[in-house]
LOLO-158706 format. One line per field, with one value per residue (C-alpha): residue number from 1; residue in one letter; x, y, z. Coordinates in steps of 0.2 Angstrom, whole numbers, plus 5000, padded with zeros to 4 digits. Layout:
# residues N
nr <- NUM,...
rest <- A,...
u <- X,...
v <- Y,...
w <- Z,...
//
This chain:
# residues 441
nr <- 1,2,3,4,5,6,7,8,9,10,11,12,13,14,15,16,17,18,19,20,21,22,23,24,25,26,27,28,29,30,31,32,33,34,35,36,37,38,39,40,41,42,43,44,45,46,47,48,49,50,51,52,53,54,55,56,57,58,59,60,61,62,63,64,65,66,67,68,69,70,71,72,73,74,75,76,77,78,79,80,81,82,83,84,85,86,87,88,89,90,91,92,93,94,95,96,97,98,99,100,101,102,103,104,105,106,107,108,109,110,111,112,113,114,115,116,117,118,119,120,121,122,123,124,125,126,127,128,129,130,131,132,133,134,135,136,137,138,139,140,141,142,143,144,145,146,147,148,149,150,151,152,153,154,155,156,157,158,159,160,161,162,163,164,165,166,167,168,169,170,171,172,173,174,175,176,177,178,179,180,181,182,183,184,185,186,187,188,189,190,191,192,193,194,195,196,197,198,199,200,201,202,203,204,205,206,207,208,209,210,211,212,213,214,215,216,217,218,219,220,221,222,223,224,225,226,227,228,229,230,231,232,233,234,235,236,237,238,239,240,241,242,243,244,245,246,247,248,249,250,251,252,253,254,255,256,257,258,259,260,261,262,263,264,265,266,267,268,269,270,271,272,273,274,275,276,277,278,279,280,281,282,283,284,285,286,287,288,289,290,291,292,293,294,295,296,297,298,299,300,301,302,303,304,305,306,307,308,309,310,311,312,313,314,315,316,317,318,319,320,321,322,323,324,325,326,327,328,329,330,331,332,333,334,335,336,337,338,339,340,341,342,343,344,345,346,347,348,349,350,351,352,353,354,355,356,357,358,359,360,361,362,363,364,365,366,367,368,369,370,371,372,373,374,375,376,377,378,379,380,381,382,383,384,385,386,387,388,389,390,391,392,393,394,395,396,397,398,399,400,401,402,403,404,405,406,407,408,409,410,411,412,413,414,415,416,417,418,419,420,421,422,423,424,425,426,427,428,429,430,431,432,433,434,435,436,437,438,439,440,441
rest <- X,X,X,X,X,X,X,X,X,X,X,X,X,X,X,X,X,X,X,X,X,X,X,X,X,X,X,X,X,X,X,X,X,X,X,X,X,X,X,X,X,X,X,X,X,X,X,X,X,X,X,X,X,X,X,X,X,X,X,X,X,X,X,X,X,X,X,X,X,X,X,X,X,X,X,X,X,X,X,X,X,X,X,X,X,X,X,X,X,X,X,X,X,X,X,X,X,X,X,X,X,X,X,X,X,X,X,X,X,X,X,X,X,X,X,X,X,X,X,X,X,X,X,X,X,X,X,X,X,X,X,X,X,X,X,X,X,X,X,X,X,X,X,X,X,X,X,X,X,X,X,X,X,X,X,X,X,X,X,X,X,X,X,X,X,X,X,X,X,X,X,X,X,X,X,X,X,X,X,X,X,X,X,X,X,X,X,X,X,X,X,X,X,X,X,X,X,X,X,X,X,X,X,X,X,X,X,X,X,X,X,X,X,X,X,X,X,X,X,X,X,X,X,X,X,X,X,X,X,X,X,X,X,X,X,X,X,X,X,X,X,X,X,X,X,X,X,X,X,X,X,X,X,X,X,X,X,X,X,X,X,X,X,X,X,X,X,X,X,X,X,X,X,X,X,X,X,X,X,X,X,X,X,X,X,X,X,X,X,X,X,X,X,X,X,X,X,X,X,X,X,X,X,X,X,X,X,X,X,X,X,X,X,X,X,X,X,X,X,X,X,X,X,X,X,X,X,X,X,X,X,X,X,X,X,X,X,X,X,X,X,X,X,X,X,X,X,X,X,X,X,X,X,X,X,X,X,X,X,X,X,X,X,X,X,X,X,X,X,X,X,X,X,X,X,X,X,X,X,X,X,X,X,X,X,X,X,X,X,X,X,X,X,X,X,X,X,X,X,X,X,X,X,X,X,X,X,X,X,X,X,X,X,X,X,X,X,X,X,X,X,X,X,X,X,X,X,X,X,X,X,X,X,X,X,X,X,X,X,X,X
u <- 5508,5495,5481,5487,5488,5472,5465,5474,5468,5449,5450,5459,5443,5429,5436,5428,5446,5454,5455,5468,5484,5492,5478,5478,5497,5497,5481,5491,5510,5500,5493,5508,5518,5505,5492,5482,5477,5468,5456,5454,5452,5437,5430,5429,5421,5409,5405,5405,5394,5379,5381,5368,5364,5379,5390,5398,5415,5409,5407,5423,5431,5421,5425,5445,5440,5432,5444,5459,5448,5446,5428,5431,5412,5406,5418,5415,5395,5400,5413,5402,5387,5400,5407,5414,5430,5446,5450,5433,5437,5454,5450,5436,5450,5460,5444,5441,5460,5459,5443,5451,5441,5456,5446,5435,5451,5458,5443,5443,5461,5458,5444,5453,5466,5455,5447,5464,5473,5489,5491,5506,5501,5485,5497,5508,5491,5483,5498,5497,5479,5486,5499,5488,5474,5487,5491,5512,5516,5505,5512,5527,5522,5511,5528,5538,5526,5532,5548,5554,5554,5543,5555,5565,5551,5549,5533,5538,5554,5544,5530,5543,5552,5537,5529,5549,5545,5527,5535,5549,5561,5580,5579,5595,5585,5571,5582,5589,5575,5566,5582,5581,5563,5568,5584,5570,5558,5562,5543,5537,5524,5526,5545,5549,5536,5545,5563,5558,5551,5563,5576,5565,5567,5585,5583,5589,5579,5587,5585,5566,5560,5568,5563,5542,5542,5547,5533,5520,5523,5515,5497,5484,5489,5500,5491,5507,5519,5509,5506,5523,5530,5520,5526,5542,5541,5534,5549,5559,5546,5540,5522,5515,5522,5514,5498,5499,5503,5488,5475,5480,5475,5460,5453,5453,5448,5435,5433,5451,5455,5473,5474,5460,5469,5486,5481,5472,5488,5500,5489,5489,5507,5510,5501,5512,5528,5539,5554,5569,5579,5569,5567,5584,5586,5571,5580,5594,5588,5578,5597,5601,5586,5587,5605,5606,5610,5620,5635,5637,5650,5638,5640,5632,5618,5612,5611,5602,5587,5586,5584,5571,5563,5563,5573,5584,5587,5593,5576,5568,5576,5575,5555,5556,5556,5571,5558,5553,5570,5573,5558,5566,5573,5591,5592,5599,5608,5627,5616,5605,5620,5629,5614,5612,5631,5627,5613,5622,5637,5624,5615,5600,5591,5580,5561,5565,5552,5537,5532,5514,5503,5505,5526,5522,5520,5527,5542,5536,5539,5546,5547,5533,5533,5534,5548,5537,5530,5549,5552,5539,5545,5562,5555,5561,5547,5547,5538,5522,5521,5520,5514,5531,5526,5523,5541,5551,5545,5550,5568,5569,5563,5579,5564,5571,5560,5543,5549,5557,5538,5529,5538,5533,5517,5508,5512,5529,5526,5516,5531,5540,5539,5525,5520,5500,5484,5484,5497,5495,5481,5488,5501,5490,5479,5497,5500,5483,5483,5499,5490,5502,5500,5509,5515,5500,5486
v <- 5601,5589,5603,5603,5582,5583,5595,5585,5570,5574,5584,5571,5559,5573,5584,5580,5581,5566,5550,5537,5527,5541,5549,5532,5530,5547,5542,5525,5535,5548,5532,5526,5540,5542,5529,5545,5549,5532,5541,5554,5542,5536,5552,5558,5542,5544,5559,5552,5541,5552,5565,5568,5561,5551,5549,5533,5543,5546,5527,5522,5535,5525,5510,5513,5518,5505,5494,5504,5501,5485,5482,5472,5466,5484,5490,5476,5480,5500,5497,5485,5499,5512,5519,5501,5509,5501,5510,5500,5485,5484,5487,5473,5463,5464,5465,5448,5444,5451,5439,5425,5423,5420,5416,5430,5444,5435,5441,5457,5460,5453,5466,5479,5477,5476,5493,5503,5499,5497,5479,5473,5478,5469,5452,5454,5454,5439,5432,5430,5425,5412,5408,5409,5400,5385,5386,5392,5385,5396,5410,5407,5406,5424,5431,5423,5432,5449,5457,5476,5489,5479,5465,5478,5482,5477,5471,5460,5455,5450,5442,5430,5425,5421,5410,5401,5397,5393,5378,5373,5382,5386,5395,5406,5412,5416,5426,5433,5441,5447,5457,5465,5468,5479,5486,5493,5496,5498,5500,5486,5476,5461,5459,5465,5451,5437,5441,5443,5425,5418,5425,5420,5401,5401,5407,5425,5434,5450,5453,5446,5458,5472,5468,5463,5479,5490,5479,5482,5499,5500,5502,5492,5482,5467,5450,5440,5453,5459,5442,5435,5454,5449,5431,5438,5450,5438,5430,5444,5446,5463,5459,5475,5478,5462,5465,5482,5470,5458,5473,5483,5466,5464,5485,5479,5460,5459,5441,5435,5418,5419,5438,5435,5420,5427,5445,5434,5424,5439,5450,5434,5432,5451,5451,5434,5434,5427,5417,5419,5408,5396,5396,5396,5379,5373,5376,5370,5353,5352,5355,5338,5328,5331,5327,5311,5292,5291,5302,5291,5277,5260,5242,5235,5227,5242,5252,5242,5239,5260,5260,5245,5254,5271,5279,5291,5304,5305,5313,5295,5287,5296,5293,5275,5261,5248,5235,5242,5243,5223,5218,5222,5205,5205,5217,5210,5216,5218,5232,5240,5244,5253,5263,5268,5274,5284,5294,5296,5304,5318,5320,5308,5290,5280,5285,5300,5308,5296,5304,5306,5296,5305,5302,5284,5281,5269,5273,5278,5259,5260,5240,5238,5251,5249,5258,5272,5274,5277,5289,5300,5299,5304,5320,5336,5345,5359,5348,5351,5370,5375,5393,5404,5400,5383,5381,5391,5379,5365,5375,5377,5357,5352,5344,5343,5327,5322,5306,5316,5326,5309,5304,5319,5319,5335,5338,5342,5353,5364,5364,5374,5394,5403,5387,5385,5376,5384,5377,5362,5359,5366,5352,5339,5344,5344,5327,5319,5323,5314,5298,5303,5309,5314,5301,5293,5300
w <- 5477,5484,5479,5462,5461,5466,5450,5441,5444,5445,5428,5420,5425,5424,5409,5392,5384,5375,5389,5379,5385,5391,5400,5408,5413,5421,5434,5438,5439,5453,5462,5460,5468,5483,5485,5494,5475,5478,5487,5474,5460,5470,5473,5454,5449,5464,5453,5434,5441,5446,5430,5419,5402,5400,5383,5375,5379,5395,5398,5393,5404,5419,5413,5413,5431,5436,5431,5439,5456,5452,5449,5434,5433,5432,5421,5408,5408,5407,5393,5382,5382,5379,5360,5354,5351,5355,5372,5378,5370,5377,5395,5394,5388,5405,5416,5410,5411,5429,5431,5424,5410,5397,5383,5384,5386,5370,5359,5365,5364,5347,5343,5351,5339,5324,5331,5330,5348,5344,5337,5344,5362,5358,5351,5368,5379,5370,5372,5392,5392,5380,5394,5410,5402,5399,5381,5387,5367,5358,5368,5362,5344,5345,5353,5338,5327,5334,5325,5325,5339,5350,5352,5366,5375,5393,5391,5376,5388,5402,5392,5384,5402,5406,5394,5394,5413,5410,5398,5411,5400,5407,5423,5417,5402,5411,5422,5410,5401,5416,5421,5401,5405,5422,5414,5399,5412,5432,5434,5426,5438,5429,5427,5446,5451,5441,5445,5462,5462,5453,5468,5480,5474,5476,5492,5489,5501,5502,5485,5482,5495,5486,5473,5479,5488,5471,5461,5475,5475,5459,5454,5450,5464,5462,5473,5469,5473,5491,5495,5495,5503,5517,5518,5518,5529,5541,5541,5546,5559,5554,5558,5554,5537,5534,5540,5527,5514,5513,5522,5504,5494,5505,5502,5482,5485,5500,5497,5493,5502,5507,5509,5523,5531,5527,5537,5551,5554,5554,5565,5579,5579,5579,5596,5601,5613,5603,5613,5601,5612,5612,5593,5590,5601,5591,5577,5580,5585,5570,5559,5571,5568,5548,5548,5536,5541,5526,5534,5547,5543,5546,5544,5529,5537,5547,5533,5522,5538,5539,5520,5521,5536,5527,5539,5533,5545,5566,5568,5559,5572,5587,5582,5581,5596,5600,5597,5581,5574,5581,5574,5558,5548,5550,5560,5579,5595,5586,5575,5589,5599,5581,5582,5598,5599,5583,5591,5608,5597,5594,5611,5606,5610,5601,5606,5613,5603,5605,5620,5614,5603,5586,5589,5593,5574,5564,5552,5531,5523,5507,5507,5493,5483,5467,5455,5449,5466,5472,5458,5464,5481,5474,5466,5473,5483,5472,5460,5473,5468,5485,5491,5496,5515,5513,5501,5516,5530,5520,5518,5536,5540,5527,5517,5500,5492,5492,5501,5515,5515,5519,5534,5543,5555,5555,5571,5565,5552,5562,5574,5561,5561,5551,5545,5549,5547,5532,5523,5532,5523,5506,5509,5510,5496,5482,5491,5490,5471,5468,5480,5495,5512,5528,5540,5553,5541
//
């Protein structure tokens, strides 16, 4: 069976029969089905390579291939010295997609169709350049143009869910038409990814990482799809499945950023003892310390100091001095003594974490903000676009604001599971764009 895969495969590349679409779906269904035919693919274009007086069909043959392989820069010089037919035309399209060069894919999805690739495909793939290049209305309007057949399609499905989330469009229908797109299409790379996402949002974990792992089973490789896998597999500790995850994005994309850092971090904390006693105290007291003020019945004037203060939280105060708090206007014995009974209800004391300098900081003031200053505060963090690592750490801190963001030191988010320099860092880039940053900095 391998033997005959292997013939296959090759003669499919090597062969001087017809090489269209369906030539195509059968190299990426064997890839697909055992990613050993990878090797294969290699091989035959290893050959292709060093024939003799090439064609223009030859050309495009090894510029399909190249792009399977993901050499996108080699395959768009091979395709444009190939035949000019619309095979060549359409795989420059996605190596420039695949490049990020929207603009560039449009016209040759656009030349593509003019060359006799099928036209509606051509619509649907201009489409998502319209989309990732940031132009999620005019997506719309080239889906809108679409009528017939295509309409049921997964790919017209998944393109439309798409495009609707790109504009901030009704979560439900987005759903809603990524689960059509998988119901016409179980396969489809696309539609597994953003229903997948779209669970992993609402914190449905068990069915994301179904739902990852069936979209990164696929070929060409998903990044999206093996980079949240492994971020999720992190979290279920299964280090070496996540090792796999980003060392499959890294054999196609040497130089990728967060694959590289991503691998680095899960190799360490594969190697790591990892106490889960210890973390399940940790994370327990962390439940405490984000437990609001609000639910504790307090006098008037008490409450209105925290809010002044900004403290809204037991682990706010537990971070913040008796002098601090009475150095506060209005704010006397009578309400020190409210506060100090609160905390001991729940096993903690004022200071307790200002052991060290960094704890030692003084409490977010919200005193002078101005009103449009405190509606961004109010935002919900999501608005930040966090990576998948960075948005679970947050989930596990009981960080649901940006407001409850900027009161912590970074310190304390490091303090949280899987959450690293890396996304540190990522966090205080989304803040410093919106003029914000983490308590002490």
């Amino acid at each position: 069976m391998a033997q005959g895969l292997e013939f296959d495969l090759k003669q499919l590349v090597l062969s001087n029969r017809s090489f269209g679409p369906a030539e195509i779906d059968q190299i990426v269904g064997a890839i697909s089905e055992d990613f050993a035919n990878y090797r294969l693919l290699r091989e035959a274009v290893a050959e292709l390579e060093v024939r003799e007086d090439p064609t223009p069909a030859s050309a495009v043959r090894l510029g399909v291939c190249y792009y399977l392989l993901g050499r996108y820069r080699r395959a768009i010089e091979t395709l444009r010295g190939a035949d000019g037919g619309a095979l060549a035309h359409y795989y420059m399209g996605k190596s420039h997609f695949s490049l990020q060069e929207y603009d560039e894919a449009a016209k040759c999805y656009e030349s593509a169709g003019t060359a006799g690739y099928d036209r509606d495909l051509c619509v649907l793939s201009q489409t998502e350049a319209a989309r990732c290049g940031g132009n999620a209305a005019g997506a719309l309007q080239s889906l809108d143009s679409l009528c017939g057949a295509i309409e049921q399609t997964a790919e017209y499905l998944y393109q439309r869910g798409a495009a609707v989330a790109a504009q901030g469009g009704n979560p439900t229908e987005v759903v809603a038409l990524y689960e059509r797109a998988v119901d016409a299409d179980g396969s489809h790379v696309g539609a597994l990814f953003g229903l997948a996402m779209e669970n992993d949002r609402r914190g449905n974990d068990h069915k994301a990482l179904q739902l990852y792992e069936r979209s990164a089973s696929r070929f060409p490789t998903h990044v999206g799809s093996l980079l949240n896998l492994g971020l999720l597999y992190e979290d279920n500790q299964q280090y070496d499945k996540a090792v796999h995850c980003y060392q499959r994005i890294l054999d196609d994309f040497p130089n990728h950023p967060r694959a590289a850092l991503y691998f680095k971090d899960a190799q360490a904390s594969r190697d790591m003892y990892y106490d889960e006693e210890a973390q399940r105290k940790r994370d327990r007291m962390n439940q405490i310390m984000n437990i609001p003020v609000s639910d504790f019945e307090l006098s008037v004037r008490s409450r209105n100091c925290l809010t002044k203060m900004g403290i809204m939280t037991l682990g706010d105060l537990c971070r913040t001095s008796e002098q601090q708090l009475l150095a506060s206007k209005n704010f006397g014995e009578t309400s020190l003594v409210e506060i100090r009974e609160m905390l001991h209800s729940r096993g903690l004391d004022l200071g307790q974490v200002t052991q060290d300098e960094d704890d030692a900081l003084p409490a977010y003031d919200e005193s002078d903000l101005s009103n449009e200053e405190r509606a961004l505060l109010d935002r919900p963090i999501l608005d930040l676009n966090l990576s998948v690592r960075a948005r679970k750490c947050m989930i596990r801190l009981g960080i649901n604001t940006i407001s409850e963001l900027v009161r912590k030191t970074g310190d304390e988010l490091l303090d949280c599971k899987n959450f690293g320099v890396t996304s540190l860092n990522e966090v205080r880039e989304k803040l410093t764009l919106q003029s914000l940053r983490l308590r002490g900095e």
